[in-house]
DSSP file (Angstrom, degrees, kcal/mol; ACC not computed):
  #  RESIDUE AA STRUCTURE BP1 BP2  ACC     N-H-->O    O-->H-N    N-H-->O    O-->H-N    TCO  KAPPA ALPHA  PHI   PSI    X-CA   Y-CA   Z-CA
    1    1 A X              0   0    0      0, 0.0     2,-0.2     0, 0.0     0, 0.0   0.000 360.0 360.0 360.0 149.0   85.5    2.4  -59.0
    2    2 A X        -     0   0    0      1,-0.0     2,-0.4     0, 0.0     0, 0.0  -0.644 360.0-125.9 -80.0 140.4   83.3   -0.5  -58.0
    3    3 A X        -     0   0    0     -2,-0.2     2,-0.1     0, 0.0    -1,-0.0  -0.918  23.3-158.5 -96.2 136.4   80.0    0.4  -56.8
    4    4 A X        -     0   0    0     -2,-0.4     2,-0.3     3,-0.0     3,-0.1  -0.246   9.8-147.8 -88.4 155.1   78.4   -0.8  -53.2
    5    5 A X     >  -     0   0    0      1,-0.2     4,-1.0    -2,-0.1     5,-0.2  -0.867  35.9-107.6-115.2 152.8   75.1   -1.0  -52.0
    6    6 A X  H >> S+     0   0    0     -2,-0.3     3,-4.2     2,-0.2     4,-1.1   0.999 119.2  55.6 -50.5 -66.1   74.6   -0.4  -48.2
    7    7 A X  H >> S+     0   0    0      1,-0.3     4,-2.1     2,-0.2     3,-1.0   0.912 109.8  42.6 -46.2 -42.3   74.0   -4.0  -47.6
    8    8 A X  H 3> S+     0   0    0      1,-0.3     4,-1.8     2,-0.2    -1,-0.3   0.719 110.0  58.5 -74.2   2.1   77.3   -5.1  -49.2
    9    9 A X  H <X S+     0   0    0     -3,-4.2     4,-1.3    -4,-1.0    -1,-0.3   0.747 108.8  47.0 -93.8 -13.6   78.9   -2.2  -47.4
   10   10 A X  H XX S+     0   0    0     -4,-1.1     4,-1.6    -3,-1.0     3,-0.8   0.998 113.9  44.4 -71.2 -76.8   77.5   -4.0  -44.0
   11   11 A X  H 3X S+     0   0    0     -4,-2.1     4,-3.2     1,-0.3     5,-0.2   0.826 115.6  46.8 -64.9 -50.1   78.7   -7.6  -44.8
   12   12 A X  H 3X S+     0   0    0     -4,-1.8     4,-3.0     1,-0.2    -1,-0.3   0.833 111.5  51.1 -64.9 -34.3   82.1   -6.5  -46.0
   13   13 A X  H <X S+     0   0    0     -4,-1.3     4,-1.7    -3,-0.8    -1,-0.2   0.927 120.2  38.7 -36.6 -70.2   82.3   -4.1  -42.7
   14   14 A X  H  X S+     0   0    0     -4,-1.6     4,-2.8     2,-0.2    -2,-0.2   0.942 113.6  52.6 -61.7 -47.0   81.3   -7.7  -40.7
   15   15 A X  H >X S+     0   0    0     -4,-3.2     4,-1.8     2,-0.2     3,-0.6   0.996 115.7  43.4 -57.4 -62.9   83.5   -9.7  -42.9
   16   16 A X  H 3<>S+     0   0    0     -4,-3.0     5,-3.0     1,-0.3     4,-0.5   0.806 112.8  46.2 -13.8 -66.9   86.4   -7.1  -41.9
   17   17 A X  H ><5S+     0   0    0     -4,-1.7     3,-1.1     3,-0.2    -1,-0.3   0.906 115.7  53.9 -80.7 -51.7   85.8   -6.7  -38.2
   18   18 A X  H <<5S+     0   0    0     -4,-2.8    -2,-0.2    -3,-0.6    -1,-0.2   0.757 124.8  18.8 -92.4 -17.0   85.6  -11.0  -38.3
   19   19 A X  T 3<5S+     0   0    0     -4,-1.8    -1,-0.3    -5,-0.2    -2,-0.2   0.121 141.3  20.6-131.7  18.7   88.7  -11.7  -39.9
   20   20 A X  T < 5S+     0   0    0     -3,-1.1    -3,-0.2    -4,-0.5    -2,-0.1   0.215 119.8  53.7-152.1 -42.6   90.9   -8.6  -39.6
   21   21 A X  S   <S-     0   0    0     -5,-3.0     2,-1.9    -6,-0.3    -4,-0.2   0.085  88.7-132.8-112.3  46.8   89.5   -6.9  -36.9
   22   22 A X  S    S-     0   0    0     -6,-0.3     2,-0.2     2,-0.0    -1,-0.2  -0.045  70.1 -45.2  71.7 -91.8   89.3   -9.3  -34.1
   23   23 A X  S    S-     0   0    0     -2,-1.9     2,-0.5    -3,-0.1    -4,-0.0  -0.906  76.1 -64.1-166.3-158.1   85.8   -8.5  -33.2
   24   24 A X        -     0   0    0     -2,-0.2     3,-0.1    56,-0.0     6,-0.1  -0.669  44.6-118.0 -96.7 139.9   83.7   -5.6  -32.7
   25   25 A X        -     0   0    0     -2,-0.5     5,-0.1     1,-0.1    -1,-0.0  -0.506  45.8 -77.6 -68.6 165.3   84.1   -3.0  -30.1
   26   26 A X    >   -     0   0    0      1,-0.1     3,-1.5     3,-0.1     4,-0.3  -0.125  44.3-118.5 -27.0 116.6   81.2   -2.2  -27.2
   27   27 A X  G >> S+     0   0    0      1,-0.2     4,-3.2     2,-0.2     3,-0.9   0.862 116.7  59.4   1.6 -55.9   78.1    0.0  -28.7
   28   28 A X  G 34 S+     0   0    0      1,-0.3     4,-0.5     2,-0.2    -1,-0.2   0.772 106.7  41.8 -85.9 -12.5   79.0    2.5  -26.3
   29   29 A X  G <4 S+     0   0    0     -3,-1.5    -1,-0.3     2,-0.2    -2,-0.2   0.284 107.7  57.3 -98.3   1.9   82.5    2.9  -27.7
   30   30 A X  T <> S+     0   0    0     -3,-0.9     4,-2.2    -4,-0.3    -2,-0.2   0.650 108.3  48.3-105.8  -7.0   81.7    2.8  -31.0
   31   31 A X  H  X S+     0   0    0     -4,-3.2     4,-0.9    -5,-0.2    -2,-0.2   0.886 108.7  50.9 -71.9 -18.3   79.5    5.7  -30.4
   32   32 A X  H  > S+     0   0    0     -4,-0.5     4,-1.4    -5,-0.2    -1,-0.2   0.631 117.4  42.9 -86.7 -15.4   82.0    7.5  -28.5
   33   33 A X  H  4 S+     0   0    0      2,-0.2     4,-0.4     3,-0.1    -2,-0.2   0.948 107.8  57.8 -74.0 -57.9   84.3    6.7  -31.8
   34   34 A X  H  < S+     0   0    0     -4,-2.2    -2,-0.2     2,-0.2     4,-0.2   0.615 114.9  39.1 -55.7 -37.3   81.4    7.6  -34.0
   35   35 A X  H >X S+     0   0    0     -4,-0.9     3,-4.1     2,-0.2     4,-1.5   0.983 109.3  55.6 -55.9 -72.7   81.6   11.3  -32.0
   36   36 A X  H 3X S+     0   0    0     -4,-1.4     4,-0.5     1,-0.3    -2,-0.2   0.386 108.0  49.4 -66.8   6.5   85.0   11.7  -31.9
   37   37 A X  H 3> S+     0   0    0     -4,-0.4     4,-1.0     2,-0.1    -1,-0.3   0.529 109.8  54.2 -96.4 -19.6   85.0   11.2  -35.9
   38   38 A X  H <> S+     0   0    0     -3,-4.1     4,-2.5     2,-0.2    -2,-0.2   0.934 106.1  55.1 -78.3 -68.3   82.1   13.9  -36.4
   39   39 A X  H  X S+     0   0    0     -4,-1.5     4,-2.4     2,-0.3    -3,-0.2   0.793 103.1  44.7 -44.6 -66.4   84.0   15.9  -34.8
   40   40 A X  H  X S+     0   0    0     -4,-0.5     4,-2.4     2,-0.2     5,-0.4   0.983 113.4  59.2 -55.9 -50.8   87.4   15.8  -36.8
   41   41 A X  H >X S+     0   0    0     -4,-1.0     3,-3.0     2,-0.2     4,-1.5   0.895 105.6  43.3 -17.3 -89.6   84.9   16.1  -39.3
   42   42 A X  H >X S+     0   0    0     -4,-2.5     3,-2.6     1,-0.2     4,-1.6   0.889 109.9  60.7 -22.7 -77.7   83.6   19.7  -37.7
   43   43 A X  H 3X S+     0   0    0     -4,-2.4     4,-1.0     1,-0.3    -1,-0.2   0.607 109.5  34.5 -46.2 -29.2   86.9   20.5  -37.3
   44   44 A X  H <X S+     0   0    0     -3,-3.0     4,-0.7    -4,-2.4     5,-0.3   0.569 116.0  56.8 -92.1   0.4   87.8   20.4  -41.1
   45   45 A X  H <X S+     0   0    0     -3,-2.6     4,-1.4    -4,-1.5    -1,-0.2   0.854 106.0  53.2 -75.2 -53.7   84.4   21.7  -42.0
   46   46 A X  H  X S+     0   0    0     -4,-1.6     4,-1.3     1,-0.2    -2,-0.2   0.869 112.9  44.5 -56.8 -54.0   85.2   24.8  -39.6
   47   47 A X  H  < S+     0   0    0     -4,-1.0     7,-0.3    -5,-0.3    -1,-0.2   0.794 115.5  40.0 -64.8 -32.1   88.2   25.4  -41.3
   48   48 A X  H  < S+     0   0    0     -4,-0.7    -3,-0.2     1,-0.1    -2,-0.2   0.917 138.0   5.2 -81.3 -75.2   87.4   25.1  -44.9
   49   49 A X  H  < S+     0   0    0     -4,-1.4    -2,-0.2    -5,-0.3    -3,-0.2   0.035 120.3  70.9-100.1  41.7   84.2   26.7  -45.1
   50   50 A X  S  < S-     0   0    0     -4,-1.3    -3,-0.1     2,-0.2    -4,-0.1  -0.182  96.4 -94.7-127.2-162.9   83.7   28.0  -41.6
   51   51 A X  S    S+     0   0    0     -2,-0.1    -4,-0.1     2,-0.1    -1,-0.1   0.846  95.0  98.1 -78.3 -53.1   85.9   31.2  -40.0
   52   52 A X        -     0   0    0      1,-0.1     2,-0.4    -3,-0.0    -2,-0.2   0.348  65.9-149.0  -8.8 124.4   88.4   29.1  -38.4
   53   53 A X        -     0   0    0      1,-0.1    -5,-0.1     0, 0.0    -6,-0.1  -0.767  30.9 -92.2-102.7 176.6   92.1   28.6  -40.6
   54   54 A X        -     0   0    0     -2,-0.4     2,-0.4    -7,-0.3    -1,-0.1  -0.327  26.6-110.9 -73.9 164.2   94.1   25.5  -40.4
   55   55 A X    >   -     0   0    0      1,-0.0     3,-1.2     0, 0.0    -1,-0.1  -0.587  38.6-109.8 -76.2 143.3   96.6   24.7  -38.4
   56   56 A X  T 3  S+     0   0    0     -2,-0.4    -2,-0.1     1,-0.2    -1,-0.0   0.628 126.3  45.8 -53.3  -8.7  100.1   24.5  -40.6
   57   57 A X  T 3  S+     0   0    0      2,-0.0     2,-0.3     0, 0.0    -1,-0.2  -0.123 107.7  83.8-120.2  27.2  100.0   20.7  -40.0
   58   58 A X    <   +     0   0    0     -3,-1.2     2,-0.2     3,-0.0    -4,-0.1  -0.842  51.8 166.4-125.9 151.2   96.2   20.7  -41.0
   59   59 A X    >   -     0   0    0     -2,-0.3     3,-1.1     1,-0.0   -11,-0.1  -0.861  43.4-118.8-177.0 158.8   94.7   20.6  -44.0
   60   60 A X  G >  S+     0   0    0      1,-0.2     3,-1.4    -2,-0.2   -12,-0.0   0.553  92.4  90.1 -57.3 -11.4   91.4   20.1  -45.8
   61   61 A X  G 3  S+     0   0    0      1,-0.3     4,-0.3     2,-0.1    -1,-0.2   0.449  70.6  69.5-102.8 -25.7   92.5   17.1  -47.7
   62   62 A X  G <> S+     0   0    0     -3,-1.1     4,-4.1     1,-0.1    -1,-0.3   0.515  76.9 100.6 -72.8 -26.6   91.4   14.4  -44.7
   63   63 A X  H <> S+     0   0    0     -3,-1.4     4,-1.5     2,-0.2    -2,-0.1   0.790  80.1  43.5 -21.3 -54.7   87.4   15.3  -45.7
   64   64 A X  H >> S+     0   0    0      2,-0.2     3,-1.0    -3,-0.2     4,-0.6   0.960 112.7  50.6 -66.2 -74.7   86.6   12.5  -47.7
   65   65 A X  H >> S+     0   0    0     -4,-0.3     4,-2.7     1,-0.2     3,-2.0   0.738 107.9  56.7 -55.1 -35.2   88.4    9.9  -45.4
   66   66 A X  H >X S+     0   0    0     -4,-4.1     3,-1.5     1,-0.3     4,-0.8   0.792 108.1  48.2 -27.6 -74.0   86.3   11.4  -42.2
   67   67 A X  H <X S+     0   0    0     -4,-1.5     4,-1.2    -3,-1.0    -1,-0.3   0.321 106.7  56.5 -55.3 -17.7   83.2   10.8  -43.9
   68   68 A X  H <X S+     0   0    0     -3,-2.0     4,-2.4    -4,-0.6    -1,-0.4   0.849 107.1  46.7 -91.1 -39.5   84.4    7.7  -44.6
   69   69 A X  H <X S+     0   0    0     -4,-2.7     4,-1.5    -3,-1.5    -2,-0.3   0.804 104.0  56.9 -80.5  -8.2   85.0    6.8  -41.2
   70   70 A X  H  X S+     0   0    0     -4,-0.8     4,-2.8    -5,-0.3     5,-0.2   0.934 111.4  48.5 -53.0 -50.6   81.9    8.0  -39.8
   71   71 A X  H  X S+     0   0    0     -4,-1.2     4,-1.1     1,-0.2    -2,-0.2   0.888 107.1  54.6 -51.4 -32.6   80.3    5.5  -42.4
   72   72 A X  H  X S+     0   0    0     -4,-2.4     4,-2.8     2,-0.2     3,-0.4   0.954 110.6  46.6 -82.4 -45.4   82.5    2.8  -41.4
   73   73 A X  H  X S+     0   0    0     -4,-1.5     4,-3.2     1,-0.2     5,-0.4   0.961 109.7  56.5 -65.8 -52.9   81.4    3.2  -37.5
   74   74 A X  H  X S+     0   0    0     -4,-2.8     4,-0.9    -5,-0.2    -1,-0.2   0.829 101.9  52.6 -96.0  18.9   78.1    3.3  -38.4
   75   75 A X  H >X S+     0   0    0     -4,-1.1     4,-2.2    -3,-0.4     3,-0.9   0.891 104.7  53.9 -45.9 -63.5   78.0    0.4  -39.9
   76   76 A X  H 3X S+     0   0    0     -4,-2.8     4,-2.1     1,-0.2    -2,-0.2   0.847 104.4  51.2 -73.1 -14.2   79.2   -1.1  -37.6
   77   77 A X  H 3X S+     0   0    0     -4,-3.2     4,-1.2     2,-0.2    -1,-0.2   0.826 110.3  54.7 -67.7 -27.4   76.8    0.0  -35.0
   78   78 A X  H X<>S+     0   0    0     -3,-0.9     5,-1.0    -4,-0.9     3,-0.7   0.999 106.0  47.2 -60.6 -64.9   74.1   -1.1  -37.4
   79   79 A X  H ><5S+     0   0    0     -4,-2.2     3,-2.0     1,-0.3    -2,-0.2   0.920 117.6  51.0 -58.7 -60.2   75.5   -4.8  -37.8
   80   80 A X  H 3<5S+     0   0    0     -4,-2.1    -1,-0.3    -5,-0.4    -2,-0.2   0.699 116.3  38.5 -17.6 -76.2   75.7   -4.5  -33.6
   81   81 A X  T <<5S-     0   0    0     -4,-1.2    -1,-0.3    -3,-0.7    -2,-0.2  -0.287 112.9-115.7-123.8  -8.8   72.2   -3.4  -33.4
   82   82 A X  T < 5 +     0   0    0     -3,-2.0     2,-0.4    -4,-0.3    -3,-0.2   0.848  63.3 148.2  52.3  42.5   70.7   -5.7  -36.1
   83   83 A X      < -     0   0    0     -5,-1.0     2,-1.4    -8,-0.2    -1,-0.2  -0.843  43.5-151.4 -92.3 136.3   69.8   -2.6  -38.3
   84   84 A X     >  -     0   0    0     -2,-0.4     4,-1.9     1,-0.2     5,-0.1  -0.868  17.1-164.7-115.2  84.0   69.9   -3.4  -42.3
   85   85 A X  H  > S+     0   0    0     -2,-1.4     4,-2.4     1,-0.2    -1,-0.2   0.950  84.2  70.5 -15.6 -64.5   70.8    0.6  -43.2
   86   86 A X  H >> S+     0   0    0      1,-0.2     4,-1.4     2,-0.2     3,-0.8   0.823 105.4  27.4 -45.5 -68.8   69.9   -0.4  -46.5
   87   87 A X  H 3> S+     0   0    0      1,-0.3     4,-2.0     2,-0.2     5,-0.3   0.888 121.3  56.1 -55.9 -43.7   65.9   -0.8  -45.9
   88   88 A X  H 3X S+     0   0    0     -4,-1.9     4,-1.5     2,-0.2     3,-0.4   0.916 110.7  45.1 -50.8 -47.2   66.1    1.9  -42.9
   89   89 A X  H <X S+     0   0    0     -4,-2.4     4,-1.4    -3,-0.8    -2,-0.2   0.827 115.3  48.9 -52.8 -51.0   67.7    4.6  -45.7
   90   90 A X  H  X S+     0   0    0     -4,-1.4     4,-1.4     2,-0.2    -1,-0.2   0.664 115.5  38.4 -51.1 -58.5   65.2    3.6  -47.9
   91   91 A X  H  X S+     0   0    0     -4,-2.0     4,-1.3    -3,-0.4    -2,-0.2   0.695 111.1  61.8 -63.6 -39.2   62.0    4.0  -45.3
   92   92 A X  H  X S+     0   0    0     -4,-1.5     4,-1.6    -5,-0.3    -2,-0.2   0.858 104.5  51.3 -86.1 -44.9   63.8    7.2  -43.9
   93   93 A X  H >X S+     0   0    0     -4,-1.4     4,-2.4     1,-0.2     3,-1.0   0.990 108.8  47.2 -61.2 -59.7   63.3    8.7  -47.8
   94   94 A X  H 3X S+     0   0    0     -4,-1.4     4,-1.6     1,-0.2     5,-0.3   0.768 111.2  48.8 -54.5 -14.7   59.7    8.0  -48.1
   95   95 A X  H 3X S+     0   0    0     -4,-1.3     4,-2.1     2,-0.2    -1,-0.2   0.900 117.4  45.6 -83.0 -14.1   58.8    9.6  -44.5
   96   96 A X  H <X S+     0   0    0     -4,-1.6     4,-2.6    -3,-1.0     5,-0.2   0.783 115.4  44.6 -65.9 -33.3   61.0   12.8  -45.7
   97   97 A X  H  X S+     0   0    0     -4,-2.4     4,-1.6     2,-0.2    -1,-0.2   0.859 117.9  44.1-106.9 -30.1   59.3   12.8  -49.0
   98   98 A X  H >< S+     0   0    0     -4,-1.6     3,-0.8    -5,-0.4     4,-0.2   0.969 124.3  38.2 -74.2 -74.4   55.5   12.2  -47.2
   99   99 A X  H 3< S+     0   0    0     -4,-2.1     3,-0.3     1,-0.3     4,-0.3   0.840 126.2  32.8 -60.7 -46.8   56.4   14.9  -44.4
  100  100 A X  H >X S+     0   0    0     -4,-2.6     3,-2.2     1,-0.2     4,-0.9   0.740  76.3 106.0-118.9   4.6   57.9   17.0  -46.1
  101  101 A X  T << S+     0   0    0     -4,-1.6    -1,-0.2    -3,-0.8    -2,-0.1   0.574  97.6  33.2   8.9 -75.8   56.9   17.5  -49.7
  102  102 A X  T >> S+     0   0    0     -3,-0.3     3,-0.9    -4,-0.2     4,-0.8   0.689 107.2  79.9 -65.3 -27.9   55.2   20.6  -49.5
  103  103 A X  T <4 S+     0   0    0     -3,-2.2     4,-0.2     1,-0.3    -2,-0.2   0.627  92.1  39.9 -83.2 -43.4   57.5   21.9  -46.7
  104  104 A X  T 3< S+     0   0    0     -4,-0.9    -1,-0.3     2,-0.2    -3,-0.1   0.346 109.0  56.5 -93.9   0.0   60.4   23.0  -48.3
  105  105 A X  T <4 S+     0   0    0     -3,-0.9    -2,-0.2     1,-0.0    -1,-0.2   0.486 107.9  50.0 -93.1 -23.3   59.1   24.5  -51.2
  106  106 A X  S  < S+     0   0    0     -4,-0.8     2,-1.1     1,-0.0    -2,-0.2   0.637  84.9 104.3 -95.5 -20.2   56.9   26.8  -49.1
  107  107 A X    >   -     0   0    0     -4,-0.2     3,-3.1     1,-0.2    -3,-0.0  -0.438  55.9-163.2 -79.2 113.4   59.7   27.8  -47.0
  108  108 A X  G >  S+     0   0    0     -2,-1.1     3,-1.2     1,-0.3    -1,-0.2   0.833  88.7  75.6 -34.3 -45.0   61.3   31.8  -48.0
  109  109 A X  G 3  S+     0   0    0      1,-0.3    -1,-0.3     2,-0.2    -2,-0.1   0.667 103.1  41.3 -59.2 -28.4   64.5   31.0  -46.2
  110  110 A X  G <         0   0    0     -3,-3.1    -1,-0.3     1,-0.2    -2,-0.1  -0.237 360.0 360.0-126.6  60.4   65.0   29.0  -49.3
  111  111 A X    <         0   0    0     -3,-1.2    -1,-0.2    -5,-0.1    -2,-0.2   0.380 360.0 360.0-109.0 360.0   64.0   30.8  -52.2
């Protein structure tokens, strides 16, 4: 399998949306997409490793692709929103790794 960077996952996402998908939906409906995909997420999350069982027309087997559409809407809220993921992801390790360094290493709950 070919490997991606978040930026090329952006442009192919925009290239996508400009020549296949029309154009983009509203912000506010791709967050309400962006939910309602966390959410089937939860649901199979619940089931697998949760209490919950499946349904008989359920099954864990949909996991991957959730997660893949939760990435694919927020992408495309980044590309909205004139966010580069890549650099943000990037920025978003080093304030975890300043803040929290010590943090998690001190903590019992995870010994």
């Amino acid at each position: 399998m070919n490997e991606i960077s978040i930026k090329d996952a952006q442009q192919q996402v925009n290239n996508w949306i400009k020549t296949i998908g029309v154009r983009y939906f509203g912000e506010l409906t791709n967050m309400a997409i962006l939910t309602e995909e966390v959410g089937e997420l939860a649901r199979i999350m619940a089931r697998k490793y949760g209490d919950q069982s499946f349904k008989e027309n359920e099954s864990a087997e949909n996991m991957a692709d959730e997660m893949a559409d939760i990435l694919w809407v927020l992408i495309c809220l980044a590309n909205q929103t004139g966010v580069d993921l890549q650099e943000a992801f990037i920025r978003n390790i080093q304030k975890k790794t300043k803040r929290d360094k010590d943090r998690h290493k001190q903590n019992p709950k995870l010994e």
